[in-house]
C-alpha positions as a Python dict, from the first residue, in 0.01 Angstrom:
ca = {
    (1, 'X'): (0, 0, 0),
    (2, 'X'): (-119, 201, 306),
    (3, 'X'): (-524, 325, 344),
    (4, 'X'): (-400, 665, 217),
    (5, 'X'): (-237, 584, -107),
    (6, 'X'): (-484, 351, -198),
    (7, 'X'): (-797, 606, -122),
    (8, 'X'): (-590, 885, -288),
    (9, 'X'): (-577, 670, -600),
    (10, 'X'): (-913, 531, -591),
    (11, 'X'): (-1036, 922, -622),
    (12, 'X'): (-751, 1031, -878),
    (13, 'X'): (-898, 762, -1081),
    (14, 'X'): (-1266, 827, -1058),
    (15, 'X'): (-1200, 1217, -1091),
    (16, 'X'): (-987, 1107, -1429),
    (17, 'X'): (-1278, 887, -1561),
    (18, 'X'): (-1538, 1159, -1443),
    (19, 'X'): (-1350, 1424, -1646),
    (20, 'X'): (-1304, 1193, -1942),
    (21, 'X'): (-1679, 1177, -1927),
    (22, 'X'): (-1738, 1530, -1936),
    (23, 'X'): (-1549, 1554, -2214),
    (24, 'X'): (-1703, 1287, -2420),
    (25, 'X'): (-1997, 1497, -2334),
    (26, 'X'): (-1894, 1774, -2466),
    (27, 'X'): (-1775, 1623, -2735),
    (28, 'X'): (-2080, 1473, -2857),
    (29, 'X'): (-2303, 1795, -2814),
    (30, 'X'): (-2473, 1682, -2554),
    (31, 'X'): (-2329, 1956, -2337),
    (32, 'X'): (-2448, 1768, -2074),
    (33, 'X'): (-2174, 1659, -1793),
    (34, 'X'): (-2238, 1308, -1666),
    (35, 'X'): (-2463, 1243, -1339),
    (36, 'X'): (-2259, 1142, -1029),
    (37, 'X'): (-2489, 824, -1006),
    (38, 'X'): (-2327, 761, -1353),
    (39, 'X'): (-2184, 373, -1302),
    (40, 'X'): (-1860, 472, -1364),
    (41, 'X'): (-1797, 688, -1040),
    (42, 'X'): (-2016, 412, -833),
    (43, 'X'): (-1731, 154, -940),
    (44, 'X'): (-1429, 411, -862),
    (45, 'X'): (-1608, 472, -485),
    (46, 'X'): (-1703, 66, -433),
    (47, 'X'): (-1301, 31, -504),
    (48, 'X'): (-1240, 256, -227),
    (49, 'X'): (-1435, 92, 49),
    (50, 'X'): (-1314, -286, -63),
    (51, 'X'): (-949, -136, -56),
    (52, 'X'): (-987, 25, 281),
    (53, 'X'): (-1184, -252, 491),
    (54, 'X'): (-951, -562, 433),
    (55, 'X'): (-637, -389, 426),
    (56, 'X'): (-725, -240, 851),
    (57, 'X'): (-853, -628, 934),
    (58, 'X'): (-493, -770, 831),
    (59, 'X'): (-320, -465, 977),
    (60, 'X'): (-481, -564, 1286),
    (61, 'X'): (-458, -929, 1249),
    (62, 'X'): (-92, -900, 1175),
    (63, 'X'): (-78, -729, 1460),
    (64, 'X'): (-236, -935, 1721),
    (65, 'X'): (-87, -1251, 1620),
    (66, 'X'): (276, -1048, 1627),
    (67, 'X'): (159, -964, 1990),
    (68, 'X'): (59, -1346, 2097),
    (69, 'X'): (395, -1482, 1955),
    (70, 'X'): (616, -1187, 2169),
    (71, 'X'): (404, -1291, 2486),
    (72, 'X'): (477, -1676, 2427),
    (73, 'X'): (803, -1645, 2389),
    (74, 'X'): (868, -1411, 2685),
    (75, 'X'): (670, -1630, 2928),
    (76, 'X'): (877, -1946, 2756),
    (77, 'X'): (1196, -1690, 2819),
    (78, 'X'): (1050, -1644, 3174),
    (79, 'X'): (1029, -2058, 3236),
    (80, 'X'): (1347, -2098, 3141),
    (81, 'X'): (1510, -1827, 3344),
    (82, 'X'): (1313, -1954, 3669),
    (83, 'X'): (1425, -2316, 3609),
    (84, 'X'): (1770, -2216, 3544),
    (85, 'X'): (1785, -2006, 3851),
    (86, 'X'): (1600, -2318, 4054),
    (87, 'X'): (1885, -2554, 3938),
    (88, 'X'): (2174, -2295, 4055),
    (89, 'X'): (2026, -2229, 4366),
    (90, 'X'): (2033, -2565, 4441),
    (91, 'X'): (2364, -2679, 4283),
    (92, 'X'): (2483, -2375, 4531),
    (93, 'X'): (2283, -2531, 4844),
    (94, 'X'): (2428, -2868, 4805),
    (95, 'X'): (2799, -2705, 4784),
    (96, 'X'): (2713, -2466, 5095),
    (97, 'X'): (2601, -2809, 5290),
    (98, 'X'): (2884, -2993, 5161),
    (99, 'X'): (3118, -2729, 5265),
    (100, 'X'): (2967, -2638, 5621),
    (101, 'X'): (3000, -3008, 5710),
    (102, 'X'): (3342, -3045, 5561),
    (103, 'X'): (3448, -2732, 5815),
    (104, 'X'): (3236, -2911, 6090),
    (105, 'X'): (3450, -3254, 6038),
    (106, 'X'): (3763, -3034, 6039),
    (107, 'X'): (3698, -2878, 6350),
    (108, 'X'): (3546, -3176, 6511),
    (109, 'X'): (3910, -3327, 6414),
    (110, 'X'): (4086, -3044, 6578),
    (111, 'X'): (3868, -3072, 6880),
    (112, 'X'): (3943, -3414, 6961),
    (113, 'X'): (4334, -3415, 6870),
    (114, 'X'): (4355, -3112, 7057),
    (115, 'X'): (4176, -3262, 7353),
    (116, 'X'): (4380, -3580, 7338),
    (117, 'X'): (4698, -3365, 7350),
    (118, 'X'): (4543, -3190, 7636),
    (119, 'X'): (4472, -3556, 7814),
    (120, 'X'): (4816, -3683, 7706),
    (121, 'X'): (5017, -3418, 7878),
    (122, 'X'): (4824, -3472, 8205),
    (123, 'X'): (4916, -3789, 8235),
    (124, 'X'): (5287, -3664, 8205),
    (125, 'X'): (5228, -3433, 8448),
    (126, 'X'): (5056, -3636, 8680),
    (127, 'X'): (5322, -3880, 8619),
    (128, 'X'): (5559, -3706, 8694),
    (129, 'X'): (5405, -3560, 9015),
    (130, 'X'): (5377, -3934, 9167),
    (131, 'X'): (5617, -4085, 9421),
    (132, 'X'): (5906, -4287, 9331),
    (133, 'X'): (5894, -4616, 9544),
    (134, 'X'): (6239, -4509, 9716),
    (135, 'X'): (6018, -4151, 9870),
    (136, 'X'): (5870, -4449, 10134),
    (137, 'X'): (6054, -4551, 10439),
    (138, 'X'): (6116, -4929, 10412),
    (139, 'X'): (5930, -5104, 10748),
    (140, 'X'): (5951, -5480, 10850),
    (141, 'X'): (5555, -5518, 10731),
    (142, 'X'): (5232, -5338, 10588),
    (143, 'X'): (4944, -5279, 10578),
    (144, 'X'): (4643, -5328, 10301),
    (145, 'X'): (4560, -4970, 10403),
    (146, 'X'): (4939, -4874, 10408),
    (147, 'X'): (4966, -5026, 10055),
    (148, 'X'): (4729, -4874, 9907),
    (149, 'X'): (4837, -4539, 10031),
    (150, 'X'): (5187, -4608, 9875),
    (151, 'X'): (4999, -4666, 9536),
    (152, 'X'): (4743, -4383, 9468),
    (153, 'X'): (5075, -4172, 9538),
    (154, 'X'): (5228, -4358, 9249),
    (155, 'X'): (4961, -4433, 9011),
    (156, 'X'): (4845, -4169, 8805),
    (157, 'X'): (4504, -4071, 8966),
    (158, 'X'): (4297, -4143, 8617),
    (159, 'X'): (4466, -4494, 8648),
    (160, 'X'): (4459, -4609, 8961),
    (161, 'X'): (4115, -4769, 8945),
    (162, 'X'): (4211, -5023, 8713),
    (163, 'X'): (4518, -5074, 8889),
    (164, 'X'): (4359, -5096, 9171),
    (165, 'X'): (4092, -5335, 9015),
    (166, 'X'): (4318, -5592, 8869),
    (167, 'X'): (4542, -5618, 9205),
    (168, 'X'): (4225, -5687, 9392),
    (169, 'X'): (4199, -5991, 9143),
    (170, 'X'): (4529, -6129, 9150),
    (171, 'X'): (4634, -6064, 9533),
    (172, 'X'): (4385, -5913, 9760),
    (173, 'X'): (4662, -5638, 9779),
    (174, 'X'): (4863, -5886, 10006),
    (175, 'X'): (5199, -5790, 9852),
    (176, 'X'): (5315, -6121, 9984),
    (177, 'X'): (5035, -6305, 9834),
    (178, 'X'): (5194, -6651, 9654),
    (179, 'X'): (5036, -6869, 9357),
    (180, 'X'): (5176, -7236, 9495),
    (181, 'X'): (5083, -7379, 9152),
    (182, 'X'): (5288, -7128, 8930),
    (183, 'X'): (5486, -6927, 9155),
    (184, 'X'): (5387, -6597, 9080),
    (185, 'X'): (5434, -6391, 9375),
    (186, 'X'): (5310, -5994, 9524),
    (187, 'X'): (5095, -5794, 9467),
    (188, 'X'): (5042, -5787, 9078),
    (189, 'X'): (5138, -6144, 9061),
    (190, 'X'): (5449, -6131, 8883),
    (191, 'X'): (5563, -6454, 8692),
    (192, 'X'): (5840, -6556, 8744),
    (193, 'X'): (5827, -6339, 9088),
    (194, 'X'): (6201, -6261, 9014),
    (195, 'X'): (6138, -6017, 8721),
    (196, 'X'): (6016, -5725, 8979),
    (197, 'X'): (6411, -5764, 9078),
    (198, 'X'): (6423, -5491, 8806),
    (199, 'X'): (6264, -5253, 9014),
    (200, 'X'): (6425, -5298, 9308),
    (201, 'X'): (6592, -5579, 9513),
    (202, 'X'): (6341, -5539, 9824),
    (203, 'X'): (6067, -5648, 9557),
    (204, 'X'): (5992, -5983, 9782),
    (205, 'X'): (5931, -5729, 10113),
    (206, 'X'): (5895, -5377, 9997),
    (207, 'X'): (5503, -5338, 9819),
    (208, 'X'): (5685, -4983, 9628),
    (209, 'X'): (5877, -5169, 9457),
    (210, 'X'): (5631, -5452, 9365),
    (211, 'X'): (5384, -5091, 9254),
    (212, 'X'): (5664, -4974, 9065),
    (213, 'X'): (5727, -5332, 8855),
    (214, 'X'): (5361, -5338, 8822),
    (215, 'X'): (5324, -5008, 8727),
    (216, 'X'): (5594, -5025, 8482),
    (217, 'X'): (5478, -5350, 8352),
    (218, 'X'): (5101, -5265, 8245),
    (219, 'X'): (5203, -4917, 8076),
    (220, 'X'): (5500, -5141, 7820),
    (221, 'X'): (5271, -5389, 7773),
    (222, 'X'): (4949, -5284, 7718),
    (223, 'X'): (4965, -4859, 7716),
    (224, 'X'): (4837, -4792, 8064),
    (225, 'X'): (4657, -4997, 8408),
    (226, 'X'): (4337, -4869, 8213),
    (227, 'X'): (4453, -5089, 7910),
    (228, 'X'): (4539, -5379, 8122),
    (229, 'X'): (4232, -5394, 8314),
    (230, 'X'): (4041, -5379, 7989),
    (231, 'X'): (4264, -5695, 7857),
    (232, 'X'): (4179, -5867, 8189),
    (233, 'X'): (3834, -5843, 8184),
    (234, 'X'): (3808, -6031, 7837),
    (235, 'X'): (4060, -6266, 7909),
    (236, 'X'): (4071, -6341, 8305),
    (237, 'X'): (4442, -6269, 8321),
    (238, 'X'): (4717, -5999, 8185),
}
């Protein structure tokens, strides 16, 4: 029951008594209405005040505590929303950084394949741009200087290093240089010396032709004079 109803009550009751009073009054000759510091109105005005007072304290009460549980919950609400907003944003970094690196690997991949393909068709080309052994007139000797001319126009130039490196081992780049223990014979030391006789039959005089076995030899078997010289290094021999 709200403050008004219960006031508005409190009075219709003590006006009801009062009048009742008055009547009793009458009534009993007195003629005499009842004085308002007759007990009966003090009660009716007492109920008034003890109905008001408690009833505003749990209005207010009810209303605070109401107030405390809404702010709770909506700075619970608020916890939760942060944390669940912390946990996405990382869940998303981790994915971001998983995916940049997955499209750096990728194009690292491309980079190298495409700079292999780049490096494999220069060796063609510079392949194909060296001298066949037959482009050199054929002379009754030669020199180191004159054989080594003959074979940076034949070796690729990113190989002839190694070429150059492993004939320095085996024959001084005497292209008649002979092992009298195993026979092996020219410049790359061929053994048996009669397997550069696919090259050429001049392979005994002519140092092209020995170049071109040599040549020939170190790209089937091991990929390249780079290969080779690699192999002979570890192992003294190729």
């Amino acid at each position: 029951m709200s403050r008004i109803s219960v006031r508005g009550f409190a009075v219709a009751s003590a006006t009801a008594v009062t009048t009742v009073g008055a009547v009793v009054g009458v009534a009993a000759g007195g003629g005499q209405q009842q004085s308002p510091s007759d007990p009966i109105e003090a009660t009716a005005a007492d109920s008034t005040l003890l109905a008001d007072i408690p009833a505003g304290q749990q209005a207010v009460a009810q209303t605070a505590s109401l107030t405390q549980q809404a702010d709770v919950q909506s700075t619970a609400a608020d916890a939760e929303a942060k944390k669940s907003a912390e946990e996405a944003a990382r869940k998303q970094a981790a994915q971001d950084a998983k995916a940049k690196k997955a499209a750096a690997d990728k194009a690292a991949a491309e980079k190298l394949a495409k700079e292999r393909e780049a490096k494999k068709k220069q060796e063609i080309a510079s392949r194909s741009a060296t001298r066949d052994s037959g482009a050199f007139p054929v002379k009754a000797s030669y020199t180191i200087s004159e054989v080594q001319a003959m074979a940076r126009q034949m070796i690729p130039g990113d190989q002839f290093q190694c070429f150059s490196n492993i004939v320095d081992h085996e024959s001084g780049w005497n292209y008649q240089a002979t092992n009298p223990s195993s026979g092996s014979y020219g410049l790359v030391q061929a053994l048996p010396a009669s397997k550069m006789a696919s090259a050429g039959a001049d392979w005994k005089t002519n140092p092209a032709t020995q170049i071109k076995w040599g040549l020939g030899y170190m790209n089937d078997r091991y990929g390249s004079p780079c290969e080779a010289w690699s192999f002979w290094q570890a192992n003294n021999y190729y």
